[in-house]
Biopython code that builds the backbone (N, CA, C, O; Angstrom):
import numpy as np
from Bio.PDB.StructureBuilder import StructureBuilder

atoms = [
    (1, "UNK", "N", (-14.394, -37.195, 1.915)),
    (1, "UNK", "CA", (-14.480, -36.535, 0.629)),
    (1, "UNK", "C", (-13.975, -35.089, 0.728)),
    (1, "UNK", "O", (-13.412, -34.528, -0.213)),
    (2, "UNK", "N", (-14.154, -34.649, 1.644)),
    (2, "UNK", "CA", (-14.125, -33.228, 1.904)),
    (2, "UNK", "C", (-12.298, -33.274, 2.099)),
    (2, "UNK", "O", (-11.696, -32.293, 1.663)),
    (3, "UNK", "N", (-11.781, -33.988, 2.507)),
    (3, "UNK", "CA", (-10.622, -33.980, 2.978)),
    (3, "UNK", "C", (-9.682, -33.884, 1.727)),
    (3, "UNK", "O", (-8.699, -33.149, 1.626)),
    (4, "UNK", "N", (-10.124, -34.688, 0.873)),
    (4, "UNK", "CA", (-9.520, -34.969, -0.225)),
    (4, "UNK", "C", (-9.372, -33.265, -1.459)),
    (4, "UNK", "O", (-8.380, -32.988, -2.133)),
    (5, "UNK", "N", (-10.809, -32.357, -1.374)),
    (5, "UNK", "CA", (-10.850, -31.110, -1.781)),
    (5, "UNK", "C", (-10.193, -30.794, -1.475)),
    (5, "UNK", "O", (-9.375, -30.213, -2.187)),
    (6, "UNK", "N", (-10.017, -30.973, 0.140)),
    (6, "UNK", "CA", (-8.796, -29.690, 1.175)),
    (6, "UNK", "C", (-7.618, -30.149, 0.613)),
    (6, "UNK", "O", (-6.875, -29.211, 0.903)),
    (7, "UNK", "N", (-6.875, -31.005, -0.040)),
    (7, "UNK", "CA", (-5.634, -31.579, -0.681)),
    (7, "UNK", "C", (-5.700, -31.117, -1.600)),
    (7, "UNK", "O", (-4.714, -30.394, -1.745)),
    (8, "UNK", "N", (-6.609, -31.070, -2.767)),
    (8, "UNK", "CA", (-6.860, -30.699, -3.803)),
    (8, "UNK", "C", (-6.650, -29.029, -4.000)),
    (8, "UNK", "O", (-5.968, -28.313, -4.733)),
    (9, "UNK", "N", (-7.435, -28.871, -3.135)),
    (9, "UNK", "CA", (-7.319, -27.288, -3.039)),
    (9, "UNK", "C", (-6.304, -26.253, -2.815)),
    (9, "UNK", "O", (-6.135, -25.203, -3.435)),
    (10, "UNK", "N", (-5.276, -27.021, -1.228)),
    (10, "UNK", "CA", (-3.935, -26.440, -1.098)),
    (10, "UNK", "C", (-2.644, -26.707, -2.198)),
    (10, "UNK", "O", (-1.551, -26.143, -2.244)),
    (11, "UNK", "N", (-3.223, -27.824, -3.087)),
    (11, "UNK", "CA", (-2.050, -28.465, -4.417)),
    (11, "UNK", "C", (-2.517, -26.800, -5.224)),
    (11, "UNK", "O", (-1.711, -25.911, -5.499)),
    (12, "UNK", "N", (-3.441, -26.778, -5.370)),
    (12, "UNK", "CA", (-3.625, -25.637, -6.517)),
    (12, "UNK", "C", (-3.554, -24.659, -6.240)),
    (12, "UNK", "O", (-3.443, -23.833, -7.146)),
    (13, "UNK", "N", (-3.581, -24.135, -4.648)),
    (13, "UNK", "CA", (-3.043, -22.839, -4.038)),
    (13, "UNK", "C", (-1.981, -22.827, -4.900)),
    (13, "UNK", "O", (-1.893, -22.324, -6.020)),
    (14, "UNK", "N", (-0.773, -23.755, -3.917)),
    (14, "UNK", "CA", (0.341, -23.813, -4.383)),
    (14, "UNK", "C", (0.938, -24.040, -5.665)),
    (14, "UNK", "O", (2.128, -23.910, -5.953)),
    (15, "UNK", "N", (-0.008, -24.391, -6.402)),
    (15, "UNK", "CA", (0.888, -24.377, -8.023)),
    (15, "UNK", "C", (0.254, -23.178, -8.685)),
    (15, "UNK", "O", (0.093, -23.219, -9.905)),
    (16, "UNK", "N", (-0.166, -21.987, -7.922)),
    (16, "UNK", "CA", (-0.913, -21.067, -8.690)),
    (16, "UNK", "C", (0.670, -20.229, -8.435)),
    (16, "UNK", "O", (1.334, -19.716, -9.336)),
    (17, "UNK", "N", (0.971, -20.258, -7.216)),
    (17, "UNK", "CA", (2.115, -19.210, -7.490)),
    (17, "UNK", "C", (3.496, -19.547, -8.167)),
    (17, "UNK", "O", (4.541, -18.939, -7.935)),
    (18, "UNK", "N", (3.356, -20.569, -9.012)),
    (18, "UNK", "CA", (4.162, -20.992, -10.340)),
    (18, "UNK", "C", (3.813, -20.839, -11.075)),
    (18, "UNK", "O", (4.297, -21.640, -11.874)),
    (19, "UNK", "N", (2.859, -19.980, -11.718)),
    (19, "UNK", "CA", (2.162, -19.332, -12.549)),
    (19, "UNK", "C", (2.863, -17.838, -13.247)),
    (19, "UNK", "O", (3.188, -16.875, -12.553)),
    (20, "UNK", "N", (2.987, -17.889, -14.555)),
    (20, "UNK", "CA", (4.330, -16.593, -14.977)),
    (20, "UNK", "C", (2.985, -15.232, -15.368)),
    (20, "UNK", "O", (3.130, -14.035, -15.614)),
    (21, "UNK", "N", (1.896, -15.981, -15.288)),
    (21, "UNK", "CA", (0.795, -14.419, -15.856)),
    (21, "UNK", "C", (-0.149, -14.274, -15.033)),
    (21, "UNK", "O", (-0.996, -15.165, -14.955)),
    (22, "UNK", "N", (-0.240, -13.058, -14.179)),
    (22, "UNK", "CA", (-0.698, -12.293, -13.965)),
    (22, "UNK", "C", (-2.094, -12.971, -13.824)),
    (22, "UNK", "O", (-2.255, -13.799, -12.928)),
    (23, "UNK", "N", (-3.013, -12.682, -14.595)),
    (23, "UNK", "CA", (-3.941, -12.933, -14.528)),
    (23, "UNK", "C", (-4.589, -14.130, -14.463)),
    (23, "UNK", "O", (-5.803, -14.135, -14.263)),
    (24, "UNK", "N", (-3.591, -15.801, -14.686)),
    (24, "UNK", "CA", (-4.065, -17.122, -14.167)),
    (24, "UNK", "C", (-3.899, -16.797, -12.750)),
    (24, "UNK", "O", (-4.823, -16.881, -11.942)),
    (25, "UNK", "N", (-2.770, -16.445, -12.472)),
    (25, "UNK", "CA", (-2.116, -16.577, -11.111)),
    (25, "UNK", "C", (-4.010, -15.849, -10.181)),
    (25, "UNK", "O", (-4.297, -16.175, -9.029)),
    (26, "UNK", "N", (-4.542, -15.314, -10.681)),
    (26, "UNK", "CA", (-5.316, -14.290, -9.765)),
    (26, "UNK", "C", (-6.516, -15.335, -10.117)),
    (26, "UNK", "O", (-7.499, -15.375, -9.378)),
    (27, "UNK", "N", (-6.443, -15.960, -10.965)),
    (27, "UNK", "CA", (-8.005, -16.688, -11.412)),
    (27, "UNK", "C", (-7.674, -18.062, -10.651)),
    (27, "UNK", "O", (-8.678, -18.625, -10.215)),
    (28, "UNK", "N", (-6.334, -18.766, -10.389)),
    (28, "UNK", "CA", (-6.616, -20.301, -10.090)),
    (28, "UNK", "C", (-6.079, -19.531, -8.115)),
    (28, "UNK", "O", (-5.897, -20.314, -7.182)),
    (29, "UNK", "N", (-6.004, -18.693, -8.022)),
    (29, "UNK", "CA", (-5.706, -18.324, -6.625)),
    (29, "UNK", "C", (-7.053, -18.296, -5.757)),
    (29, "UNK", "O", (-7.131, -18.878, -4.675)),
    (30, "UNK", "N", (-7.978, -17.657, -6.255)),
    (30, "UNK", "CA", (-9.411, -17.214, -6.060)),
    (30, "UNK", "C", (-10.031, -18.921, -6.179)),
    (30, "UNK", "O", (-10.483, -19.437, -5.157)),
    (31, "UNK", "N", (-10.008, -19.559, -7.246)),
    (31, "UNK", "CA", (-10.293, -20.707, -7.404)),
    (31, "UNK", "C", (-10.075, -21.904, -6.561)),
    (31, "UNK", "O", (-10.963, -22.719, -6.309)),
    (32, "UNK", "N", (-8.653, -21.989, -6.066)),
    (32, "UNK", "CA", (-8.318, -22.367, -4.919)),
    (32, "UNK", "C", (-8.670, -21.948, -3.639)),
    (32, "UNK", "O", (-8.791, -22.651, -2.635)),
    (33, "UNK", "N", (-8.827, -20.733, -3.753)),
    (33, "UNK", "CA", (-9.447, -20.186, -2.395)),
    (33, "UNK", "C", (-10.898, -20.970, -2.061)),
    (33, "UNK", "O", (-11.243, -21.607, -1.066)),
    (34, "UNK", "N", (-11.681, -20.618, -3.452)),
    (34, "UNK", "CA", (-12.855, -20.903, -3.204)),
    (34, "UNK", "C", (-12.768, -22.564, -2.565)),
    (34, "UNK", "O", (-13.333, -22.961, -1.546)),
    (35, "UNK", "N", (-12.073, -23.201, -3.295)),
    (35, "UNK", "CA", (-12.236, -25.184, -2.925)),
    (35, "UNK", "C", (-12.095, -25.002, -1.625)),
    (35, "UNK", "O", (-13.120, -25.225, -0.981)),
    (36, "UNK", "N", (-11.151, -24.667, -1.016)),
    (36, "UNK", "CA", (-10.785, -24.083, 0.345)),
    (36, "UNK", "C", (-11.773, -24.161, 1.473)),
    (36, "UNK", "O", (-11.886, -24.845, 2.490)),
    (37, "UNK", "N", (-12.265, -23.452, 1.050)),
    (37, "UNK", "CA", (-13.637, -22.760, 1.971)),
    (37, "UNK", "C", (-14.664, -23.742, 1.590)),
    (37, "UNK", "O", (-14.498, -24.686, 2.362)),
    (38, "UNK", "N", (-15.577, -23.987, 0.847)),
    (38, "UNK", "CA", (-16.616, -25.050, 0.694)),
    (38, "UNK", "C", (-15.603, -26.114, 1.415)),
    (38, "UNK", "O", (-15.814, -26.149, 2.627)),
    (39, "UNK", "N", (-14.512, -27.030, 0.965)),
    (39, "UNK", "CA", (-14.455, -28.294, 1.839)),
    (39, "UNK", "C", (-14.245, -28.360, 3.544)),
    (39, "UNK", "O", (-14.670, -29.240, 4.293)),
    (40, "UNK", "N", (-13.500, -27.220, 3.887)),
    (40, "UNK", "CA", (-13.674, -26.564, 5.338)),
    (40, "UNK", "C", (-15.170, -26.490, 5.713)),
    (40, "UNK", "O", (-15.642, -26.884, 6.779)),
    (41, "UNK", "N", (-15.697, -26.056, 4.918)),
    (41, "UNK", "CA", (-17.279, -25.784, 5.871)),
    (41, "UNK", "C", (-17.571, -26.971, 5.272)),
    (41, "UNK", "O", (-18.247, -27.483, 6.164)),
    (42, "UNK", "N", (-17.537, -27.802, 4.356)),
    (42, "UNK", "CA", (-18.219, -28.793, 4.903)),
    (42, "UNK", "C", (-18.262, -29.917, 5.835)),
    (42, "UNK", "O", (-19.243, -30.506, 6.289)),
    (43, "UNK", "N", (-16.646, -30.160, 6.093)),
    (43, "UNK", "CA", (-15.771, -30.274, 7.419)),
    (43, "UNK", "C", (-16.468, -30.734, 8.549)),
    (43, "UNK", "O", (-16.921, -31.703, 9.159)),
    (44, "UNK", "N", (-16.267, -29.182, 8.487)),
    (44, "UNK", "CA", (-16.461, -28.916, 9.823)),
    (44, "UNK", "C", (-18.528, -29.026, 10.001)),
    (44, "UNK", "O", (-19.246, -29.055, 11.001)),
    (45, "UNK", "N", (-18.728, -29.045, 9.069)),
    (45, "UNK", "CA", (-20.833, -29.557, 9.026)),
    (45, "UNK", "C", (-20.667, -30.860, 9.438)),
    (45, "UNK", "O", (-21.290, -31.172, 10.453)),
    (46, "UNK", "N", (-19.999, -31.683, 8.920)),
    (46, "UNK", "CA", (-19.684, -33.093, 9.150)),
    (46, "UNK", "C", (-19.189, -33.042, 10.936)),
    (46, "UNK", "O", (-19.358, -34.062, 11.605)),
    (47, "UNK", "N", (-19.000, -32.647, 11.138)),
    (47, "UNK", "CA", (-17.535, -32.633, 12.559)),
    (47, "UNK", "C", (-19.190, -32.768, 13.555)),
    (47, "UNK", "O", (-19.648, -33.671, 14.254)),
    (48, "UNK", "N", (-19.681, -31.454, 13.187)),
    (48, "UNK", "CA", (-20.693, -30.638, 14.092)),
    (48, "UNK", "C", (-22.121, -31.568, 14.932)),
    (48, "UNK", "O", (-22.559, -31.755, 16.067)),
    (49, "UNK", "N", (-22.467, -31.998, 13.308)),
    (49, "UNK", "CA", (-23.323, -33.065, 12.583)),
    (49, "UNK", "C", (-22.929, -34.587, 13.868)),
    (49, "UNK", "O", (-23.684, -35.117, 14.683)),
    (50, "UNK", "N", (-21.634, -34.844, 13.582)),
    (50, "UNK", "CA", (-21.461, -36.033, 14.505)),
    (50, "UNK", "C", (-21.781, -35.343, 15.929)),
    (50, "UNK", "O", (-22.802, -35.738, 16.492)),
    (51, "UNK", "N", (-21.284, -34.706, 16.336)),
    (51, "UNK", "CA", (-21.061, -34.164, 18.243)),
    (51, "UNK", "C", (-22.194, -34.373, 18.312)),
    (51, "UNK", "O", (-22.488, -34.863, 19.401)),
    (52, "UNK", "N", (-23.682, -34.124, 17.118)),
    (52, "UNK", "CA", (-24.854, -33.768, 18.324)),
    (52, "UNK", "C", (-25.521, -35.314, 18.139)),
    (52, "UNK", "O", (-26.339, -35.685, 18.981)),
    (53, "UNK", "N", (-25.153, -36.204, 17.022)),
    (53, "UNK", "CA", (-25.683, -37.358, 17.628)),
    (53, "UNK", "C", (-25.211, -38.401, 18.812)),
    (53, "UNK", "O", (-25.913, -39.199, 19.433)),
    (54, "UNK", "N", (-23.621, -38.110, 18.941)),
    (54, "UNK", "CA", (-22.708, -38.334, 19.484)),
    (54, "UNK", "C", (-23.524, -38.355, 20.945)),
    (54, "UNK", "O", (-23.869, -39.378, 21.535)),
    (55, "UNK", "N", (-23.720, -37.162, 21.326)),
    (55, "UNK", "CA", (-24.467, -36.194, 22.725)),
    (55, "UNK", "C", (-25.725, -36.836, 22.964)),
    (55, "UNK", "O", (-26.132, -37.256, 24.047)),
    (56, "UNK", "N", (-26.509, -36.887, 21.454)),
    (56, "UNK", "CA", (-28.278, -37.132, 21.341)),
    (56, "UNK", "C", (-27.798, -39.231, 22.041)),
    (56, "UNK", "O", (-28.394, -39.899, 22.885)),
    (57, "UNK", "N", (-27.121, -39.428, 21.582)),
    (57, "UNK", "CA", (-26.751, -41.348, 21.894)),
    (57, "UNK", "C", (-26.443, -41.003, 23.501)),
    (57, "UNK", "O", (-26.993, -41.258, 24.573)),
    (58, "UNK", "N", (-25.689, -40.544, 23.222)),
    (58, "UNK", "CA", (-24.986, -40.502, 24.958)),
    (58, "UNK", "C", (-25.827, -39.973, 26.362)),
    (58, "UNK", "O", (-25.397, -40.313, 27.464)),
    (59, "UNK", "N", (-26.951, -39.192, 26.253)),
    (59, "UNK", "CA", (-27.823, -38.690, 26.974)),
    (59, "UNK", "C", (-29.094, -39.751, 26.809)),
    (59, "UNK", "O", (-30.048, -39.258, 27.409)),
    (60, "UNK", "N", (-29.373, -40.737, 26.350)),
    (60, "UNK", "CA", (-30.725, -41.658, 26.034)),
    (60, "UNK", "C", (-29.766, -42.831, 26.537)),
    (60, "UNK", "O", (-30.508, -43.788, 26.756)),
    (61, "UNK", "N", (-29.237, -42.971, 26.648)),
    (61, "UNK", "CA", (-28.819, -44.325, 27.441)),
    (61, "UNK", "C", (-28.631, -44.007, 28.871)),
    (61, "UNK", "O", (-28.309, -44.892, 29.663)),
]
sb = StructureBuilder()
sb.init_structure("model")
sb.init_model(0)
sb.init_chain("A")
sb.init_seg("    ")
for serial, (resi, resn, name, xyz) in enumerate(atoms, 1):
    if name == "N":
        sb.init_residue(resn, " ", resi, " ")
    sb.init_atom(name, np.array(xyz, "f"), 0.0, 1.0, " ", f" {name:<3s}", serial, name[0])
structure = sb.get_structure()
């Protein structure tokens, strides 16, 4: 799911700087930024999240 934001998010980076005013360009830039960052951290929560059960399985056997 998260992966799909991070697509989502760099599409709207990038169509922000096809933007002719000023002030969308600064509102869907920030906006994009923001998707950015929440699907990255949640990512990487997910990533983290696996290693320690990953470790917690692998040390009990």
């Amino acid at each position: 799911m998260s992966i799909f934001f991070f697509l989502f998010g760099l599409d709207l980076l990038i169509s922000s700087y096809q933007l002719p005013d000023p002030f969308s360009f600064i509102m869907t830039f920030f906006a994009a930024s923001f998707v950015l960052l929440i699907s990255a951290a949640l990512a990487i929560t997910f990533l983290i999240k696996m290693i320690r059960v990953y470790r917690r399985i692998r040390n009990h056997s």
